[in-house]
Every structure is written in C-alpha cells, then in structure tokens.
N, CA, C and O atoms as a MOPAC input file, in Angstrom:
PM7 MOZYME 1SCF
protein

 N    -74.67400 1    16.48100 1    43.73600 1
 C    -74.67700 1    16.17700 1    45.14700 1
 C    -73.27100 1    16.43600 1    45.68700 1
 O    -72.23200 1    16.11000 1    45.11200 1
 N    -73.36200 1    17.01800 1    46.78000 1
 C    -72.37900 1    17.25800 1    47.72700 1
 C    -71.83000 1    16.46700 1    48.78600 1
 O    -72.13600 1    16.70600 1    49.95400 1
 N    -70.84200 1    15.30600 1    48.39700 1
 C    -70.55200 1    14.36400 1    49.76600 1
 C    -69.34100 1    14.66900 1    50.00500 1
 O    -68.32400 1    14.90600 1    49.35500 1
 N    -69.68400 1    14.61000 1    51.16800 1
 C    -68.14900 1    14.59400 1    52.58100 1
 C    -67.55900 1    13.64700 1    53.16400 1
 O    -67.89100 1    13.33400 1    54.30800 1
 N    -66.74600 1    13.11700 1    52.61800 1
 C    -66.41100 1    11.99600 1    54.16800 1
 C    -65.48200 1    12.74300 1    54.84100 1
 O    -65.09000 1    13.87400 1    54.55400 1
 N    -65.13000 1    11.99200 1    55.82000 1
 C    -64.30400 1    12.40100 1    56.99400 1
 C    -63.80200 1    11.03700 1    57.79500 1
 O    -64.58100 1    10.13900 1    58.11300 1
 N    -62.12900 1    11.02100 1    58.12000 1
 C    -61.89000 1    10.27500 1    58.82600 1
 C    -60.72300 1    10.79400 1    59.40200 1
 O    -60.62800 1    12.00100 1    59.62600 1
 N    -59.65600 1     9.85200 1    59.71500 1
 C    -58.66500 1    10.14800 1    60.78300 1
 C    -57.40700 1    10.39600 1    60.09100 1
 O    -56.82000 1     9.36900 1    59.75000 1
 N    -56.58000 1    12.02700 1    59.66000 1
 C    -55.51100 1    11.82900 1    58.59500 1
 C    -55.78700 1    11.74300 1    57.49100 1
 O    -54.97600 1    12.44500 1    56.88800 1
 N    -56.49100 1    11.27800 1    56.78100 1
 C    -57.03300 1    10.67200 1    55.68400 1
 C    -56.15100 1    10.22700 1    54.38800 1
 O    -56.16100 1    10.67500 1    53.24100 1
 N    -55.47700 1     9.31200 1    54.91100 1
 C    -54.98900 1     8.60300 1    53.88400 1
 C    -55.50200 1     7.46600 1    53.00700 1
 O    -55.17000 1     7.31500 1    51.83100 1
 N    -56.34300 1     6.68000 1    53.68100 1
 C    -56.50200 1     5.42600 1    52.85400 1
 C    -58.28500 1     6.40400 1    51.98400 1
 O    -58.71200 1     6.37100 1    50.83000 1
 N    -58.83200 1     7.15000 1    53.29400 1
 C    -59.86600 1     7.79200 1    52.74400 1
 C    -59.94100 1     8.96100 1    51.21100 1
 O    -60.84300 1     9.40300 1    50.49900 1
 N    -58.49500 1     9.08400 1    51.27200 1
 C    -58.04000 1    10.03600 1    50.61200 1
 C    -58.42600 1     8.62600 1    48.45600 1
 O    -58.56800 1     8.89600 1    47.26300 1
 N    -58.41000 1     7.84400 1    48.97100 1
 C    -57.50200 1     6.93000 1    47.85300 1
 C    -59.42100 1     6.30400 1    47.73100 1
 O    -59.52300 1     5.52200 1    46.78600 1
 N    -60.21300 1     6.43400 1    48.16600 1
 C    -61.70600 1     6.04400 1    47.92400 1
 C    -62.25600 1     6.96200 1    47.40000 1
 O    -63.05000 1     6.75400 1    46.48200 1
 N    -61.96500 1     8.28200 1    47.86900 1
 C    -62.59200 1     9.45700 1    47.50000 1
 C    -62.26300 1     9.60700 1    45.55800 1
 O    -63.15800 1     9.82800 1    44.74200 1
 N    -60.55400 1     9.38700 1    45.16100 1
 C    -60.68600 1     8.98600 1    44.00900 1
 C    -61.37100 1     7.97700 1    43.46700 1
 O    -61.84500 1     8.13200 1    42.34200 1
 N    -61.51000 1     7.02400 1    44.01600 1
 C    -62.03400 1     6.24100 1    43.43300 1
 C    -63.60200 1     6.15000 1    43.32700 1
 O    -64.13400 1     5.28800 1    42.62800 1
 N    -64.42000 1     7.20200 1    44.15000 1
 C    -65.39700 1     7.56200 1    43.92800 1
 C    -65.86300 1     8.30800 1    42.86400 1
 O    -66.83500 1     8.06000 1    42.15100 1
 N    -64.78600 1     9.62300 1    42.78400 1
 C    -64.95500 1    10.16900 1    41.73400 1
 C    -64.91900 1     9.81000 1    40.24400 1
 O    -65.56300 1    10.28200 1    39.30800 1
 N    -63.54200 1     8.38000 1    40.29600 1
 C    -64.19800 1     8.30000 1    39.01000 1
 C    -65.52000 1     7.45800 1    38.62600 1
 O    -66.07300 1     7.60600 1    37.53500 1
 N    -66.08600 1     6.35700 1    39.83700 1
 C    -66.99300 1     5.99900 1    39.39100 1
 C    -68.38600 1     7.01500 1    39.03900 1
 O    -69.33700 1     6.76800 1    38.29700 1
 N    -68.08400 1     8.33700 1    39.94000 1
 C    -69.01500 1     9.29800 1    39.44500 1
 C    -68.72000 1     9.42400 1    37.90800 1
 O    -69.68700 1     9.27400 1    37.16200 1
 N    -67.65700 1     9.64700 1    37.42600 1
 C    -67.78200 1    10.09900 1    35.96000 1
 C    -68.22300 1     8.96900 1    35.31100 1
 O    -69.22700 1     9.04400 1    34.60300 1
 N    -67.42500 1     7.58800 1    35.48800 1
 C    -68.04200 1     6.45100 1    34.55500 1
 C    -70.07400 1     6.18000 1    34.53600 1
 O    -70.73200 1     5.52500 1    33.72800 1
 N    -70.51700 1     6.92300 1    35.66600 1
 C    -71.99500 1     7.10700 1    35.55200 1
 C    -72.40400 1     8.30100 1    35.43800 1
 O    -73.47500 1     8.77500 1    35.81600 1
 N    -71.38900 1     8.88700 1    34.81300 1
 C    -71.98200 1    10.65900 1    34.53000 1
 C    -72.31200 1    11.62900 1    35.45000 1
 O    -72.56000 1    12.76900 1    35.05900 1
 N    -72.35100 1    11.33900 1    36.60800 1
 C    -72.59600 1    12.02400 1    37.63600 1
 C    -71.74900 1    12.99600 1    37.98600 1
 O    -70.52300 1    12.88200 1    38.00400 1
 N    -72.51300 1    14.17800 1    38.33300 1
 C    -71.81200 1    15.50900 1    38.71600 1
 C    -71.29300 1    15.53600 1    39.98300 1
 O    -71.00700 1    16.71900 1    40.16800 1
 N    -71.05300 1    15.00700 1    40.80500 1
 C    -70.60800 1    15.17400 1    42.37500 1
 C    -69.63300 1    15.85200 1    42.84000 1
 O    -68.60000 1    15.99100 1    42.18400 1
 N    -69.80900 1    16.43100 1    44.14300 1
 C    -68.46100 1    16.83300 1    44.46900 1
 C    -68.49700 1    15.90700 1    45.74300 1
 O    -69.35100 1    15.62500 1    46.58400 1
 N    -66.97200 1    15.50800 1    45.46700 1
 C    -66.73100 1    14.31700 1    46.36500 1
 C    -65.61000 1    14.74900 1    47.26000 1
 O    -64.64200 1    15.06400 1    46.56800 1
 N    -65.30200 1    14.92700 1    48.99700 1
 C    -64.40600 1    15.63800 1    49.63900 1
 C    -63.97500 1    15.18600 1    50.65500 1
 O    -64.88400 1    15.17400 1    51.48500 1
 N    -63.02400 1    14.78200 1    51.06900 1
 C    -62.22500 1    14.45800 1    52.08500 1
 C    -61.82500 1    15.19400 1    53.65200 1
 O    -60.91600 1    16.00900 1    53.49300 1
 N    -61.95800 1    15.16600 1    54.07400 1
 C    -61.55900 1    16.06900 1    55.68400 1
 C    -61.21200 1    15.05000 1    56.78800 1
 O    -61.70200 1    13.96900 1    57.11600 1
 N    -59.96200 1    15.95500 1    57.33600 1
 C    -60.06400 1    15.23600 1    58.77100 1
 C    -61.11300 1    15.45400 1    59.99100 1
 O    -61.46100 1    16.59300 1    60.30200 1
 N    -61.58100 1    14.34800 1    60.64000 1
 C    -62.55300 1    14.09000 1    61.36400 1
 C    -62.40900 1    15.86800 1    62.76200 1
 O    -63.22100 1    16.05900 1    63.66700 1
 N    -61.47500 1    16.58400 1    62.52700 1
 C    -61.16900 1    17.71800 1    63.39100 1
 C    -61.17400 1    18.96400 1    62.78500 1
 O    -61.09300 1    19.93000 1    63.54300 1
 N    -61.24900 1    19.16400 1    61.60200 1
 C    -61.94500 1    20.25300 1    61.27100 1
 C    -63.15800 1    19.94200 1    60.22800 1
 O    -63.25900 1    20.49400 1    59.13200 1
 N    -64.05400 1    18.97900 1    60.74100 1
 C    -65.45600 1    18.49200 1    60.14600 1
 C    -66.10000 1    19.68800 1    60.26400 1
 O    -66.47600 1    20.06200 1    59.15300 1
 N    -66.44900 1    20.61100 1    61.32800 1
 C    -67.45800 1    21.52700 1    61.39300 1
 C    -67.50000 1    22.33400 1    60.67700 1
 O    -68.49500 1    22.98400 1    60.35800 1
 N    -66.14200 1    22.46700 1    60.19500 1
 C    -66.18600 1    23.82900 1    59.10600 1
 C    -66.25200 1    23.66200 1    58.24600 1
 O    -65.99800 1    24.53400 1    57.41500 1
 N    -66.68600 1    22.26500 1    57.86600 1
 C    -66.42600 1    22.11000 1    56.03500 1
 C    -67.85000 1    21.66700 1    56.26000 1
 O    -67.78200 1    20.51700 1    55.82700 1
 N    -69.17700 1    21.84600 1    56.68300 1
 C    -70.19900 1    20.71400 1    56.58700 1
 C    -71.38400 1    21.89500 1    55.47500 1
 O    -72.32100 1    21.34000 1    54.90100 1
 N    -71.23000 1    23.13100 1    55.33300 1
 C    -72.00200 1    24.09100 1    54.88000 1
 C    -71.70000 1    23.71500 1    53.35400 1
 O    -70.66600 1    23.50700 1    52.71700 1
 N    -73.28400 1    23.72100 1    53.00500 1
 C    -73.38900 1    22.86000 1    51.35500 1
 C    -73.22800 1    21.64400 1    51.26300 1
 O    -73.19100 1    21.34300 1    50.07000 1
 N    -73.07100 1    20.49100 1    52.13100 1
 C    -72.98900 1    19.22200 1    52.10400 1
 C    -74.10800 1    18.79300 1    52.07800 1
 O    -74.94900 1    19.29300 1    52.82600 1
 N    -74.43500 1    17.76800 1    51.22700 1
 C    -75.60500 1    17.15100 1    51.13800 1
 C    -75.81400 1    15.64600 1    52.29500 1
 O    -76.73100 1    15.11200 1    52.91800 1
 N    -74.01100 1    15.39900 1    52.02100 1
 C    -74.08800 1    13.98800 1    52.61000 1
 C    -72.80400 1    13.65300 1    53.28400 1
 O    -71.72100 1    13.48500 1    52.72500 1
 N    -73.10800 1    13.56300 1    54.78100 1
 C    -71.56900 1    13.07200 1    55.29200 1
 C    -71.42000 1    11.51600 1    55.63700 1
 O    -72.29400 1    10.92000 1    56.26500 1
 N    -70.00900 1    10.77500 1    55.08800 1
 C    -69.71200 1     9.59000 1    55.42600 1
 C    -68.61300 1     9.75500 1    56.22600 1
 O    -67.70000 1    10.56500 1    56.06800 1
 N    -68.77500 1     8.79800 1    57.24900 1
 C    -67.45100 1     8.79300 1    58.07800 1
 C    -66.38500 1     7.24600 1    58.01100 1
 O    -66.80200 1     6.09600 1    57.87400 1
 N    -65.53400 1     7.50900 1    58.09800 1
 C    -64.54800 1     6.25800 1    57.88500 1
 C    -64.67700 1     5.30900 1    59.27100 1
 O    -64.48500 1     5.68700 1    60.42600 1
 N    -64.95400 1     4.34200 1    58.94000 1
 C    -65.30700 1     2.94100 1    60.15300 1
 C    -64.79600 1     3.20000 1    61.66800 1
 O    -65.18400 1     2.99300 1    62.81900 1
 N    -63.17600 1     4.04700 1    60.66400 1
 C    -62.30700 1     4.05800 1    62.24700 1
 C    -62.71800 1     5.90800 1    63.30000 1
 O    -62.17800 1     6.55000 1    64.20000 1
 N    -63.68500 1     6.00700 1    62.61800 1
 C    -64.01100 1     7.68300 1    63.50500 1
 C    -65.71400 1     7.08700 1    63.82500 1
 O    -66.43500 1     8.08300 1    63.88200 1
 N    -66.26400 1     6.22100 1    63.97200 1
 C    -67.75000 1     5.80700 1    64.23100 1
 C    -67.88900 1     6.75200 1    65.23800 1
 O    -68.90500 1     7.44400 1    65.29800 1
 N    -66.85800 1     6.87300 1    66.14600 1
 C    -67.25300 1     7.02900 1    67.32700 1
 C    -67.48100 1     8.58000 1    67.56700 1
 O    -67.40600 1     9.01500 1    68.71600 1
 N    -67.81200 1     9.59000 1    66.28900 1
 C    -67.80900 1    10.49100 1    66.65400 1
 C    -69.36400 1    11.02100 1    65.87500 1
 O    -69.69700 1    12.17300 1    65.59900 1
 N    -70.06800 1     9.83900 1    65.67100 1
 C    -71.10900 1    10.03400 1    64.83700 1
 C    -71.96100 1    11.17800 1    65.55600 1
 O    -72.24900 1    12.29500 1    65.12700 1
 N    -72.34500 1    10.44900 1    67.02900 1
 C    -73.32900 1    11.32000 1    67.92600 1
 C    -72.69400 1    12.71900 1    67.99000 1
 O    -73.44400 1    13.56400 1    68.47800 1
 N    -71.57400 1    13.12000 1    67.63700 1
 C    -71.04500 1    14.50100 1    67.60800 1
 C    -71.49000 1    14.94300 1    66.61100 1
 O    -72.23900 1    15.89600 1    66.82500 1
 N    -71.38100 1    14.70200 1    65.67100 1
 C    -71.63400 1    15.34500 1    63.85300 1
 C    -73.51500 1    15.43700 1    63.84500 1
 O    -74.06300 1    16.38400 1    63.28000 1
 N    -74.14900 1    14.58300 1    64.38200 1
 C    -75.09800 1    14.57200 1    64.11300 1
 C    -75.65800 1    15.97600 1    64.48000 1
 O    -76.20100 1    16.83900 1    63.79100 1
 N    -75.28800 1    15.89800 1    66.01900 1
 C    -75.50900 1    17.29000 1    66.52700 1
 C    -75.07200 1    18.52200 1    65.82700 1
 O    -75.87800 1    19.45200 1    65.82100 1
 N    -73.49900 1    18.74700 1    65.01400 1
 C    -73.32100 1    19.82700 1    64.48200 1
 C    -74.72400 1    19.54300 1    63.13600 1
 O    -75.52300 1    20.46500 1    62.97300 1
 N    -74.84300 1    18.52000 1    62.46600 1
 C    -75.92100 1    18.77800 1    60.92600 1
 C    -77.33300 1    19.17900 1    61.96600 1
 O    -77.66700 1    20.33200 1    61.69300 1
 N    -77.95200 1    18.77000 1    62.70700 1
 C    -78.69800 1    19.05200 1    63.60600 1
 C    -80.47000 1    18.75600 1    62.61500 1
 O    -81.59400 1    19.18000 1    62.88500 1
 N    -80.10400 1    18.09300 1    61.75600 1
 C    -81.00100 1    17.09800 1    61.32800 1
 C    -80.99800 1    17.59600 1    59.72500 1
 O    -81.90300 1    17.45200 1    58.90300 1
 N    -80.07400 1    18.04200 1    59.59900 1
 C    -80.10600 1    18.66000 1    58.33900 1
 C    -79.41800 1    18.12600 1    56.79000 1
 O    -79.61000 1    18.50100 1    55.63300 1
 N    -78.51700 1    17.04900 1    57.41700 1
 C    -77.78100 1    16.64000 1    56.60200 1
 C    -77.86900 1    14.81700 1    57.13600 1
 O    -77.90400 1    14.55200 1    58.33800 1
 N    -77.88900 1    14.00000 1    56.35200 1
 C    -77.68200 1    12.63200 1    56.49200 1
 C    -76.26300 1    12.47100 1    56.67900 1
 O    -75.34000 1    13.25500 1    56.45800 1
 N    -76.27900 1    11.03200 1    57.23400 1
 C    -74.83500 1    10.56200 1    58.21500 1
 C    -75.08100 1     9.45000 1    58.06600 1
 O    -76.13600 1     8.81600 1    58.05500 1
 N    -73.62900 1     9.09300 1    57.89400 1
 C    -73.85600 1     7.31800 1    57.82300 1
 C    -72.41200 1     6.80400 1    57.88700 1
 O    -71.58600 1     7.44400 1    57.23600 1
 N    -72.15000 1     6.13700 1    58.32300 1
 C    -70.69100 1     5.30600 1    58.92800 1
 C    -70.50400 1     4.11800 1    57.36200 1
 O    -71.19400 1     3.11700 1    57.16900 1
 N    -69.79900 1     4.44500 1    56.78800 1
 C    -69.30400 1     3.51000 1    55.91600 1
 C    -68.59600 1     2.13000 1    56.04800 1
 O    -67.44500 1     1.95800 1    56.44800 1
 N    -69.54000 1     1.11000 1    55.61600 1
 C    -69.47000 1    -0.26500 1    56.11500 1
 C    -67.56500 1    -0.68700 1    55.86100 1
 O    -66.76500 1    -0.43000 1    54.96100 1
 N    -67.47200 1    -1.44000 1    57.19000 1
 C    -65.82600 1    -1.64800 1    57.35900 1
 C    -65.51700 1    -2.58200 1    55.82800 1
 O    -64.57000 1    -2.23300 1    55.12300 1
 N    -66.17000 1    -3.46200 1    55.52100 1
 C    -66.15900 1    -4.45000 1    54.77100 1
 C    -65.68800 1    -3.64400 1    53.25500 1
 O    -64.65400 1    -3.89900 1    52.63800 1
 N    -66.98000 1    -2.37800 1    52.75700 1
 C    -67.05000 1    -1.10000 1    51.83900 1
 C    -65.52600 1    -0.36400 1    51.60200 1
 O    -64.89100 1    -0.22700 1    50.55600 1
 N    -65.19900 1     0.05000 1    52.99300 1
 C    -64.41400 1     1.06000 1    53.43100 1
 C    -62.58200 1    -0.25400 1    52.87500 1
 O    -61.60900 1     0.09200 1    52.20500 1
 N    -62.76500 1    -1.15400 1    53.30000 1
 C    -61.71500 1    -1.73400 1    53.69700 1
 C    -61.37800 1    -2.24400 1    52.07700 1
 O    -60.24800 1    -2.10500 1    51.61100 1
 N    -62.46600 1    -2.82900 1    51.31500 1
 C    -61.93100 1    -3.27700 1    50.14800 1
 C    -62.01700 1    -2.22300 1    49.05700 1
 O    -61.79900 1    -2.43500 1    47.86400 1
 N    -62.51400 1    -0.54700 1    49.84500 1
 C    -62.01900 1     0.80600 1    48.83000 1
 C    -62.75500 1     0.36900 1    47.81100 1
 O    -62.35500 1     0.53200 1    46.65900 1
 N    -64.34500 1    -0.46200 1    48.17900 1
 C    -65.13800 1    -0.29100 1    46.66800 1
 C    -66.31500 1     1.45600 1    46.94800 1
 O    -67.19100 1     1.90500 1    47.68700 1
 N    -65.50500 1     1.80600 1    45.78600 1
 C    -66.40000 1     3.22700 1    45.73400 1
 C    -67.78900 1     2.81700 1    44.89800 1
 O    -68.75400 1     3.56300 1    45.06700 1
 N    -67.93900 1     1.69700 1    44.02500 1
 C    -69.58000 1     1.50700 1    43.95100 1
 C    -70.17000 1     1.62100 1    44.76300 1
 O    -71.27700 1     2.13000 1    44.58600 1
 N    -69.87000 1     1.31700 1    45.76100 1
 C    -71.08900 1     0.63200 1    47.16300 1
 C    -70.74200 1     1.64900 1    48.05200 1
 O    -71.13300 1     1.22700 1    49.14000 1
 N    -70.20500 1     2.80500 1    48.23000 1
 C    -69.68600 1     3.66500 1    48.62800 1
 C    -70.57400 1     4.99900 1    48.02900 1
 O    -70.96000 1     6.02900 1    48.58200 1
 N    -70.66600 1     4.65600 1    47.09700 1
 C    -70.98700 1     6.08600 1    46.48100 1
 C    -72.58900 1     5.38700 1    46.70000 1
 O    -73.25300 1     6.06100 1    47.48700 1
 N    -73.26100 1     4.26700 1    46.19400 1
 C    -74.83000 1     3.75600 1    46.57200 1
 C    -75.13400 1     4.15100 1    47.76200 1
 O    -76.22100 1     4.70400 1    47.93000 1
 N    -74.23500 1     3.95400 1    48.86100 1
 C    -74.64500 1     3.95700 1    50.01000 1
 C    -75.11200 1     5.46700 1    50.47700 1
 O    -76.24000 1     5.75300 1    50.87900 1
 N    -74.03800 1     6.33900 1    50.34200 1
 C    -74.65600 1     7.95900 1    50.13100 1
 C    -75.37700 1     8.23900 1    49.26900 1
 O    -75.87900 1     9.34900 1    49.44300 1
 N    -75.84800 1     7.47900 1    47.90700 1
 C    -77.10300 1     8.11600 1    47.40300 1
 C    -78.50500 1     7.31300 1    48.33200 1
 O    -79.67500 1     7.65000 1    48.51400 1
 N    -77.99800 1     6.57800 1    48.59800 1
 C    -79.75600 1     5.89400 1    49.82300 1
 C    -79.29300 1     6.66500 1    50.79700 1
 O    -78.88800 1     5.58600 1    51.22800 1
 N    -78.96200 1     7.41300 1    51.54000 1
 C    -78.93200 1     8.40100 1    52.71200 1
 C    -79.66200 1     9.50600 1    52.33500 1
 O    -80.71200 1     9.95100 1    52.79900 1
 N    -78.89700 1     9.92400 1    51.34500 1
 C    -79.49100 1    11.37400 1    50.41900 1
 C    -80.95600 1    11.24500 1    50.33000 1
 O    -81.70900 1    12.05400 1    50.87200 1
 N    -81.50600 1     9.87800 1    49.41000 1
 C    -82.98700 1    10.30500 1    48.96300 1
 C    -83.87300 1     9.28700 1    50.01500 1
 O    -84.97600 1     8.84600 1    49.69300 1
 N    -83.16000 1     8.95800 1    51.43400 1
 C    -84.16400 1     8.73900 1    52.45500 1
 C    -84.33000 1     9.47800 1    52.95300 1
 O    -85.40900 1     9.30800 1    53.52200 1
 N    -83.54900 1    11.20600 1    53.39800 1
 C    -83.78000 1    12.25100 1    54.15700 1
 C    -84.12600 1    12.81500 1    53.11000 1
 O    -83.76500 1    13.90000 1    53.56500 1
 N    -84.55300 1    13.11900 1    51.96600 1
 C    -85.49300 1    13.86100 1    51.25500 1
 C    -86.78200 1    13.14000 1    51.90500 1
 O    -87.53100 1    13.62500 1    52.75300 1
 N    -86.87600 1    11.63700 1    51.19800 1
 C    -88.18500 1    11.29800 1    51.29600 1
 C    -88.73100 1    11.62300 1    53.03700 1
 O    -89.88200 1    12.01900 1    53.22300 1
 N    -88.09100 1    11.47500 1    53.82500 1
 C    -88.54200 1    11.66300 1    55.36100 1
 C    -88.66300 1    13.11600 1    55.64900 1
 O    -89.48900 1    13.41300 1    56.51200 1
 N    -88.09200 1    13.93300 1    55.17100 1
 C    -88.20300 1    15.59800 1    54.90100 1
 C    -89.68300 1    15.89500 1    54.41600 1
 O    -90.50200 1    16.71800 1    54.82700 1
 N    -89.75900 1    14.86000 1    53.30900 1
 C    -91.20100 1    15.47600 1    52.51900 1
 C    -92.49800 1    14.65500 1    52.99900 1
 O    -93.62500 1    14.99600 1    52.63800 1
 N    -92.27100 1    13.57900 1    53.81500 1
 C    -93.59800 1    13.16600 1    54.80200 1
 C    -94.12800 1    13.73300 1    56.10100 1
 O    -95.26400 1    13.62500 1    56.56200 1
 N    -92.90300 1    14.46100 1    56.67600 1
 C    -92.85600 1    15.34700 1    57.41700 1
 C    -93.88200 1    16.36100 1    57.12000 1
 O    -93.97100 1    17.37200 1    57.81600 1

C-alpha cells in the first residue's frame, strides 16, 4: 500500500512517517509511507492508495478530495493520533480508509 500524508512544512509529520514505517516493518508490511507539503500535494497523489492529512491542513480536505475525485480515500488524522506521533493508530487508521473504499468500490 501506498500512503501519503501531507501537512504544513512537515516537520513533526516528517518524525510519524518514521515512525510508521517502522511499525510497518515490526508487522511485516510492505508500505510505502510519504511525506509532502500540503502545496505540492497534486503532484505526488498518482499511485497513492491513501492520503492522510495532518490536523493542522483539515482545512484543505474539500480541495484534495476534488483533485482524488473519488479515487483515492482521505482522512484527516485524529489531533489526539497526530499529536502523541502514535503511528499504530496512524497506520490502522489508513488501513480502515483503504479497505472501506475497496469495499464501497465493490458494492457499487
């Protein structure tokens, strides 16, 4: 799986994204896990499975949605998640995005 976050600068986002990755390895998981600033989001969204945005860019959700244009799941990463930099609940939270827009893809 292919996740993106995106926030502002990305510094503190920068320091989850490791810490995502390694909980990907401690569960074996293949991911590619990627960082961007919330201003050049559009160009990095091709091959993404899953974009998270950092608490402090919410406000640009209704924008992104429109660039994935129903193609990619979105989800604002809980301040509480984001703030205490737990990448368990971080990385859960983009796999329930991921396999609710499959499952809603395939009832469709």
């Amino acid at each position: 799986m292919n996740i993106l976050l995106s926030c502002c600068a990305g510094m503190s986002t920068s320091i989850l994204v490791e810490g995502i990755i390694q909980e990907c390895e401690r569960q074996g998981k293949d991911y590619n896990i990627k960082t961007v600033d919330q201003g050049i989001l559009k160009d990095e969204i091709d091959g993404v499975d899953v974009i998270l945005l950092a608490p402090q860019v919410r406000h640009i959700l209704k924008r992104v949605e429109k660039m994935a244009k129903g193609r990619i799941p979105i989800g604002v990463i809980r301040v509480k998640d984001y703030g205490q930099l737990d990448a368990t609940a971080v990385l859960k939270y983009a796999e329930e995005l991921f396999e609710n827009h499959i499952t809603q893809k395939t009832i469709k």
